[in-house]
C-alpha positions in Angstrom: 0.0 0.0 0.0 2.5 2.4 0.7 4.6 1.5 -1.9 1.4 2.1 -4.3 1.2 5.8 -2.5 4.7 6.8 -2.8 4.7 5.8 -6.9 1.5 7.7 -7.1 3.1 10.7 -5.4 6.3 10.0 -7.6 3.6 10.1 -10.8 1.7 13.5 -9.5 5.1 15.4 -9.0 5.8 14.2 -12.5 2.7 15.3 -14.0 3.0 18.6 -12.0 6.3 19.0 -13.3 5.2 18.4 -17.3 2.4 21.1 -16.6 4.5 23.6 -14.9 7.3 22.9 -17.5 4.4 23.3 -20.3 3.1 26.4 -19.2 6.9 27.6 -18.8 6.8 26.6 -23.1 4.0 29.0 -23.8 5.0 31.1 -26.9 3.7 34.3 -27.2 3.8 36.0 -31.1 4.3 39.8 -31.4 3.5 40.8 -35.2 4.6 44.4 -36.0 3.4 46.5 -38.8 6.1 49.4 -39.7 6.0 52.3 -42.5 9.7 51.7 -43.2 11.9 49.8 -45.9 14.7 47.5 -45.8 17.6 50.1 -44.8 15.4 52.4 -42.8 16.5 53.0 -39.1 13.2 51.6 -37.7 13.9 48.1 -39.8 17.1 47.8 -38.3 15.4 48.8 -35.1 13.1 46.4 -35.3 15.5 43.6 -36.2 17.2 44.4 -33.2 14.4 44.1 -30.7 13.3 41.0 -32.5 16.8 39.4 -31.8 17.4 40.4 -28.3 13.9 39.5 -27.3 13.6 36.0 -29.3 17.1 35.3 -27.2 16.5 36.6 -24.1 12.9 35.2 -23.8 14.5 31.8 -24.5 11.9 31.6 -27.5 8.5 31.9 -25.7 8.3 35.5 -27.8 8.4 35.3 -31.1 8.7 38.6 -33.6 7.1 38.9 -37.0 8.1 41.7 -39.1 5.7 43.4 -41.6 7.7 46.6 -42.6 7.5 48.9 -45.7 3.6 49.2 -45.5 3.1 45.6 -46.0 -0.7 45.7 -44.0 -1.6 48.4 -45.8 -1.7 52.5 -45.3 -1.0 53.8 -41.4 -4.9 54.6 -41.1 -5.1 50.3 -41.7 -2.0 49.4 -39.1 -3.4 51.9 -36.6 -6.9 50.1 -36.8 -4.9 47.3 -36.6 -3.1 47.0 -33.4 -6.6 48.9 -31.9 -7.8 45.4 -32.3 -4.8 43.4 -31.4 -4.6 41.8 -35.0 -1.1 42.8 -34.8 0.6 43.4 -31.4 3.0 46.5 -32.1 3.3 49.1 -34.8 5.6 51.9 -35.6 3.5 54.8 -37.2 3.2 58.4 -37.8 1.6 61.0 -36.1 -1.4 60.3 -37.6 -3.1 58.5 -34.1 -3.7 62.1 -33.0 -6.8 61.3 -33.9 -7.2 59.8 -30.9 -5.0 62.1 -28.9 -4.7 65.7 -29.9 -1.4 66.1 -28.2 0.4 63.3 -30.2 -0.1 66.0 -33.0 2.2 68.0 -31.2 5.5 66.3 -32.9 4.4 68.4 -36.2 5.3 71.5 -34.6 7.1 73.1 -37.5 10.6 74.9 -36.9 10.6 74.1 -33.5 13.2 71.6 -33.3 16.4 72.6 -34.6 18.8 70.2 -34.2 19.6 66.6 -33.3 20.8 68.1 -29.8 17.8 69.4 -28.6 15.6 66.9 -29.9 16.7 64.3 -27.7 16.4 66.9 -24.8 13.0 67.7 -25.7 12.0 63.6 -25.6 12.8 63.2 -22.0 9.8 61.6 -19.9 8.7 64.8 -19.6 8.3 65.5 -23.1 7.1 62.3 -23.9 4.1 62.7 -21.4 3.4 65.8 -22.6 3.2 64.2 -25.9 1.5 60.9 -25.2 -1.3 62.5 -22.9 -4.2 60.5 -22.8 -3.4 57.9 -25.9 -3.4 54.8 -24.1 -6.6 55.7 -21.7 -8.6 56.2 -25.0 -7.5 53.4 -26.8 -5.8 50.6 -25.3 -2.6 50.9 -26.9 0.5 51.6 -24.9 2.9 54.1 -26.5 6.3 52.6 -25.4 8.7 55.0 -26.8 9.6 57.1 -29.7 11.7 56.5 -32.5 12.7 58.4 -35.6 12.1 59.5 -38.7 14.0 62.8 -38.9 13.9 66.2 -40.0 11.5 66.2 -43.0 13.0 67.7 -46.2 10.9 68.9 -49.4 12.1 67.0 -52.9 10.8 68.7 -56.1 11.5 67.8 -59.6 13.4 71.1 -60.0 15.1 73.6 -58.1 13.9 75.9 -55.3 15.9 78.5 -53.6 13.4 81.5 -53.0 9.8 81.5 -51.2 8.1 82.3 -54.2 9.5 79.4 -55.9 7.5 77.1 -53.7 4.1 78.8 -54.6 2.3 76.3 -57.1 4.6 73.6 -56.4 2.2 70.6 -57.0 3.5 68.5 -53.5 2.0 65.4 -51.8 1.3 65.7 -48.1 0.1 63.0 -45.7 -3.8 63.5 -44.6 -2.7 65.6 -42.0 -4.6 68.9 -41.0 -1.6 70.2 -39.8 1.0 69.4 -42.8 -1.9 71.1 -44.7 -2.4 74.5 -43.0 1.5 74.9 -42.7 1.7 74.1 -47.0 -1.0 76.0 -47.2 0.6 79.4 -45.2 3.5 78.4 -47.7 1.9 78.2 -50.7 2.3 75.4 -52.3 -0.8 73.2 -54.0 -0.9 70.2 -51.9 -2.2 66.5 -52.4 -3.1 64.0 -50.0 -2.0 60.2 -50.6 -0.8 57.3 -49.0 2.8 57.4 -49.1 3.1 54.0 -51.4 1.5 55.5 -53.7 3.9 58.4 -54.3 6.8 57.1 -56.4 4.2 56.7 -59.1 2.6 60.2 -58.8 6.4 61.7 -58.5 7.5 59.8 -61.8 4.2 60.5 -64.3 4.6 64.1 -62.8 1.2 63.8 -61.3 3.3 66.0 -58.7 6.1 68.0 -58.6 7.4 66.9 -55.0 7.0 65.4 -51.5 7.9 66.2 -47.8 10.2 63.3 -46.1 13.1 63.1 -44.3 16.2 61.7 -46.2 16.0 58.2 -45.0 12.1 57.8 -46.5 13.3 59.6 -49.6 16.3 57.1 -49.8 14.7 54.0 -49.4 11.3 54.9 -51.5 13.5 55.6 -54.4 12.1 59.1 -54.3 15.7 60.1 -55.3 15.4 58.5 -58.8 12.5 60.5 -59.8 13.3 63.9 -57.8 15.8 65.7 -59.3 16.3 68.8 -56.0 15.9 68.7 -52.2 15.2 71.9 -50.4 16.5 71.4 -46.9 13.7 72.9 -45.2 13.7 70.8 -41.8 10.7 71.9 -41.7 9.5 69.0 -38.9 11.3 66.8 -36.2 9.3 63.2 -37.4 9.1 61.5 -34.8 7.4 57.1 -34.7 5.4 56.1 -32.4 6.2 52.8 -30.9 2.6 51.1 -30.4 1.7 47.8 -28.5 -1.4 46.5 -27.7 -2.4 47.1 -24.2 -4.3 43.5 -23.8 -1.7 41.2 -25.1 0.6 43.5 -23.0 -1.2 42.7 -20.0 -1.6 39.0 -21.2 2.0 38.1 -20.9 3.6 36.7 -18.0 5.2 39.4 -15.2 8.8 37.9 -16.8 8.4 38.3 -20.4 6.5 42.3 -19.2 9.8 42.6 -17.6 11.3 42.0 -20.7 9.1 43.6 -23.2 9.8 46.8 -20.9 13.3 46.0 -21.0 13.5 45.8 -24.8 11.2 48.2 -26.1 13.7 50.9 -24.0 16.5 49.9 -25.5 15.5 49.3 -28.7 14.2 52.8 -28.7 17.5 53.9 -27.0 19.3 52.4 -30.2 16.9 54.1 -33.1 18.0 57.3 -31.2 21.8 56.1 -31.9 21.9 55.0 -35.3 19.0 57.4 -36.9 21.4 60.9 -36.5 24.5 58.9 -38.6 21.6 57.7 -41.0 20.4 61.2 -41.8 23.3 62.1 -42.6 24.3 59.0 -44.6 21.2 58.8 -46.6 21.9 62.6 -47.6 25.1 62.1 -49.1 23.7 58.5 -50.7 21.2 60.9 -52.5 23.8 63.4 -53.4 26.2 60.5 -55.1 23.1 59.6 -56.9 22.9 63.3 -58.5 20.4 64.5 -56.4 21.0 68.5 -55.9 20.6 69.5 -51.6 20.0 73.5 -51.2 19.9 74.9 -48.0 17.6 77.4 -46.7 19.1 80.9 -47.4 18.8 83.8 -44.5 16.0 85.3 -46.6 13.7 82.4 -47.3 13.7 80.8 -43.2 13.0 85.0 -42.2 9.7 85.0 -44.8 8.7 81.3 -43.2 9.0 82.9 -39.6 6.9 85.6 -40.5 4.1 82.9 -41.6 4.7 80.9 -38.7 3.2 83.7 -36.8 -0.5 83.2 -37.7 0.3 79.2 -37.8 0.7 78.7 -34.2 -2.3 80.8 -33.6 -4.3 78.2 -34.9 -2.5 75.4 -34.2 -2.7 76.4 -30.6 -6.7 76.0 -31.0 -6.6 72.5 -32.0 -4.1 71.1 -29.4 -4.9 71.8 -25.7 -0.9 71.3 -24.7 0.6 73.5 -27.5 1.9 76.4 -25.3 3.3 73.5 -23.2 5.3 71.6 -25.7 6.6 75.2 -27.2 8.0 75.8 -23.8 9.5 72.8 -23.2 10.7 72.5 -26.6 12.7 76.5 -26.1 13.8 75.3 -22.4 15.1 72.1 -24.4 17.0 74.5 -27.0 18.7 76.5 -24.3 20.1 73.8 -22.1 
């Protein structure tokens, strides 16, 4: 009898331990939807969560890349990850729809340089920035990467203010790309970004707003002849994931999605200054012509600016805040 007890207490603690080692096994699949293409920072960014995690979770997380638009338009991804059909997304600043404040990081000409931009996305910044995002939709903004100062590409020179007034451009569908184009004067369309190369080589338009890095890798360069160095905007990515599936994981692997998803964004921040700068002078070998902004054309944008950020203070409750922080930021 007792030897009957002790091998059914030997058989238990072996079944306990097969459960406990099974439910150790469970595997957990994070699908990510990015705007970016193969050399883009936020690839490489990407490819380097997906490594560290994958290794340092032992395999119970697994990463599935979707870059370069592959589910479709931003508007599509955002919906997306809303749902938890994909579990992280790196996007634009287009999910100020559901936070005014997000639209904040379209500020024009209020970043000036590298320096002060990473000043400016401290925590406090990025609270500022985030405000109520995840509280309205579920998804957890976990960081910020980059996609640089934006730059306008034309399919022929500009080098005055009154050169850019017809300029037949693409915008995103942005209301605040469209009043700052519009205090500029150029005649703006809205499309998808995929859909651009096309427009830019039947001349459908004249030009496009991107930082280098988007105009290198969508082969904007082969069709775009000039870039005006405008830096017009700091783009900044918004580094999405599904509060739910968040909150499904297992305390350890939260501990190591946090872990990750901080130092991944820590290492966009590295390599996306260097890449700027690299992807310019890839599109100068190419032939493409880089002017910069003469004295006379940024003083005629700052007088515009004036009447922009009366209205853009109307349409996001923080503006005066993230101004502030973004001059304190400048002077430090």
């Amino acid at each position: 009898m007792k030897k009957t007890k002790v091998a059914f207490a030997v058989l238990a603690s072996a079944v306990m331990m097969t459960l406990s080692s099974s439910a150790l096994a469970k595997t957990y699949t994070i699908r990510v939807g990015t705007f970016a293409g193969p050399d883009h920072p936020v690839t490489e960014s990407i490819n380097y969560f997906k490594q560290n995690i994958e290794k340092e979770s032992k395999g119970q997380i697994k990463v599935q890349h979707f870059p370069n638009n592959q589910l479709g338009p931003e508007e599509a991804v955002v919906d997306q990850i809303k749902r938890g059909t994909i579990q992280m997304a790196v996007t634009g600043s287009q999910i100020k729809k559901d936070e005014p404040n997000i639209g904040l990081s379209d500020a024009p000409y209020l970043i000036h340089s590298w320096e002060q931009a990473r000043k400016a996305y401290d925590e406090e910044g990025m609270k500022i920035m985030s405000g109520n995002y995840e509280k309205n939709t579920g998804v957890k903004i976990v960081g910020y990467m980059i996609n640089g100062f934006r730059e306008l590409s034309s399919n022929r020179p500009v080098t005055s203010i009154d050169e850019l007034k017809g300029l037949k451009i693409r915008i995103p569908n942005n209301e605040i790309h469209v009043h700052l184009f519009e205090a500029l004067g150029t005649n703006n369309v809205m499309m998808p970004l995929p859909e651009v190369y096309n427009a830019l080589e039947t001349h459908m338009i004249d030009g496009q707003e991107n930082p280098y890095a988007t105009i290198l890798a969508a082969g904007f360069g082969e069709v775009q002849s000039d870039i005006l160095e405008t830096r017009h905007m700091f783009a900044i990515a918004p580094f999405l994931m599904n509060g739910k599936f968040y909150n499904s994981l297992p305390d350890d692997l939260k501990a190591l999605v946090d872990t990750w998803t901080k130092k991944t964004v820590e290492y966009n921040w590295e390599i996306s200054e260097k890449n700027d700068n690299d992807c310019k002078k890839a599109l100068m070998d190419k032939g493409v012509k880089v002017h910069e902004m003469t004295p006379e054309m940024q003083k005629a944008i700052d007088e515009k600016m004036t009447a922009f950020y009366d209205w853009f203070k109307t349409i996001i409750p923080d503006a005066q805040k993230w101004i502030d922080h973004c001059k304190k930021a400048d002077a430090k």
